[in-house]
N, C-alpha and C positions, 0 to 999 in steps of 0.2 A: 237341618237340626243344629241347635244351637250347644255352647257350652252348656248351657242348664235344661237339659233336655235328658230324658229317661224315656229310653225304650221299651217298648210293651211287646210285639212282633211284627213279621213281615210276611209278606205272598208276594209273589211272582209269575205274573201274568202277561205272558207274551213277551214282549222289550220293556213292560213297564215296573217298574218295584214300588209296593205299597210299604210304608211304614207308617204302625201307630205308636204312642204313647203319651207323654206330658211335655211340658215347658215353660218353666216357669216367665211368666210376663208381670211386670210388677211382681209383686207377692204373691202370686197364687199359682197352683197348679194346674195348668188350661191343658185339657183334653184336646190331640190334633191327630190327624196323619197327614203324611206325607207320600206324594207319588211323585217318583223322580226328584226328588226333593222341593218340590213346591208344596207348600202347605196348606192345609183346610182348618179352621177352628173349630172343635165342635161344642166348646163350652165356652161361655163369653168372659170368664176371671171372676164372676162376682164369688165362685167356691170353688174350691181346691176339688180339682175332677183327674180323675186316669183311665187313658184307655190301654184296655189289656193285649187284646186281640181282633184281630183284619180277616176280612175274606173280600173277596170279589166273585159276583157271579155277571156276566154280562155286563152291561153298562153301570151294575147297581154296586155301591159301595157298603159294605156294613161293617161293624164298629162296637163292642161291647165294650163297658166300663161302667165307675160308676161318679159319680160327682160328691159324695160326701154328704147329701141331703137328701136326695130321693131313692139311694142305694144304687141296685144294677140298674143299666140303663142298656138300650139297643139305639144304637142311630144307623137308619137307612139313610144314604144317599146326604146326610145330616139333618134331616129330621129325626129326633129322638121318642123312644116311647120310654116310660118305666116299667119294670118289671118286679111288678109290687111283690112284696114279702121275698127276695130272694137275693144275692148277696154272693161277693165273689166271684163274677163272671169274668171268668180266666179264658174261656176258648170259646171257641163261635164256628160255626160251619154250614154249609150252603149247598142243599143240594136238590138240582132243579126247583120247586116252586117251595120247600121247606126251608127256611132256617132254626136253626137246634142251637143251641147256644148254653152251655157247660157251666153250672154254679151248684150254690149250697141254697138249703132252705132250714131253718131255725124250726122244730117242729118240737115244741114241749121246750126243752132245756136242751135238746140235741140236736147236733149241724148234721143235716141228712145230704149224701152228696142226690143231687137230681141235672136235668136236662129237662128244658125249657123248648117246645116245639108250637111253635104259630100258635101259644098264646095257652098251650096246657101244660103242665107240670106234669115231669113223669119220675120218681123215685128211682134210686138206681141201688143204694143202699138200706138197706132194713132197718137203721133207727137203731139197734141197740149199742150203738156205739158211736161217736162222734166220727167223722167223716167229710176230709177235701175233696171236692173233683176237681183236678187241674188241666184236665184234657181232653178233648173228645174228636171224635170223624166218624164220617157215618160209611159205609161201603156202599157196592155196587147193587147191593139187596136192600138196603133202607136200612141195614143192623146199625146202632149205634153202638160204635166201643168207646168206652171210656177209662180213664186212667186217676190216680187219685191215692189217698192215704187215708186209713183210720187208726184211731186210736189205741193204744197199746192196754189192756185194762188190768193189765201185774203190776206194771209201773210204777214206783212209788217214788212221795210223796201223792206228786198230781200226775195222770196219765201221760203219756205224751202221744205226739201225732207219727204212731210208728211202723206200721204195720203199711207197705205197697201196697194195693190195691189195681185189680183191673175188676172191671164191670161190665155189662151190657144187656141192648134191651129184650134178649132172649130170658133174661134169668140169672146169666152165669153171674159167678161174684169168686172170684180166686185170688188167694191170698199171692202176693209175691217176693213178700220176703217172712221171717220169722223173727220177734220182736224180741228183744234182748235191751235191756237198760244202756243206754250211751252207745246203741246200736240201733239205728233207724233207718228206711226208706225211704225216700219219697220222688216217688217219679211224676215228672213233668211235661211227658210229654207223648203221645202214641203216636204210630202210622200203620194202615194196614194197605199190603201186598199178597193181591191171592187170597187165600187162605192164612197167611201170616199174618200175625201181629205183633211189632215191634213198641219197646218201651224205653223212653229215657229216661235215668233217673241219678239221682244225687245220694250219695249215702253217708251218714257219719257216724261216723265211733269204731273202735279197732277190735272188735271181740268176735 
């Protein structure tokens, strides 16, 4: 990776380490990753592309981002498909013959978080409120948890995005923090162990 290069994430696989994100080449921002650090392009520069998030299952490489023009995108092995109507593909995940892959979808006037499985959309939030998904993994049961923030709706002026979120595909939806003005959540990141679920998260404001 070069000076002008922005990290998206990484996995660790055996002796080898995958890293994706951007790099600027000429003027544009070229979607790549890198393993050991040799690099793959997955966008060829004519549009300003980023990739968010890496997995590896077996020999197969995959890849979410999106390039600026046809939105999310998924690249296997560097083959891309689109992932029409859906937006934000922050996390990606692989397990045996599924990949799940963690964005937003625009449904009315409101960003619904959802997860993206072999080609169907599944809602993770109810729509009454604006809502990120920033993270996902699926466990040993096929549960998808996911991680994320919605909107604060006391807020004032304009809402903001305040309110943690954890989710998943049983139903659950629990709140993780409590929304206070110039006091926000927003966590980025999950893992599950066991029965545990672990969150990482960012917080601002001092109240």
């Amino acid at each position: 990776m070069g000076l002008l290069a922005e990290f998206g994430s990484m996995t660790v696989v055996g002796n080898d380490v995958y890293v994706c994100g951007n790099e600027i080449d000429n003027t544009k921002h070229v979607a790549k990753y890198w393993k050991n650090g040799v690099e793959t392009k997955l966008t060829d520069g004519t549009n300003h592309a980023n990739a968010y998030a890496i997995a590896v299952s077996g020999n197969d490489v995959y890849v979410v981002g999106s390039d600026g023009v046809s939105g999310a995108r998924l690249c296997k092995n560097g083959t891309a498909i689109n992932l029409t109507g859906l937006r934000g593909p922050y996390s990606i995940a692989v397990a045996g013959n599924d990949v799940y892959v963690g964005c937003n979808q625009l449904i009315g006037t409101t960003e619904v978080a959802v997860y993206w499985k072999n080609g169907q959309v599944v809602p993770l939030s109810d729509g009454t409120r604006d809502a990120r998904l920033r993270s996902i993994v699926v466990d040993n049961n096929g549960v998808v948890h996911a991680t994320g923030h919605e909107s604060d709706p006391v807020s004032v002026p304009v809402p903001k995005y305040a309110v943690g979120k954890y989710w998943n595909s049983k139903g659950a939806s629990v709140n993780l923090s409590n929304a206070t003005d110039w006091n926000w959540v927003n966590p980025y990141a999950i893992a599950v162990y066991g029965n545990d679920v672990f969150h990482c998260r960012v917080r601002s404001g001092w109240n």
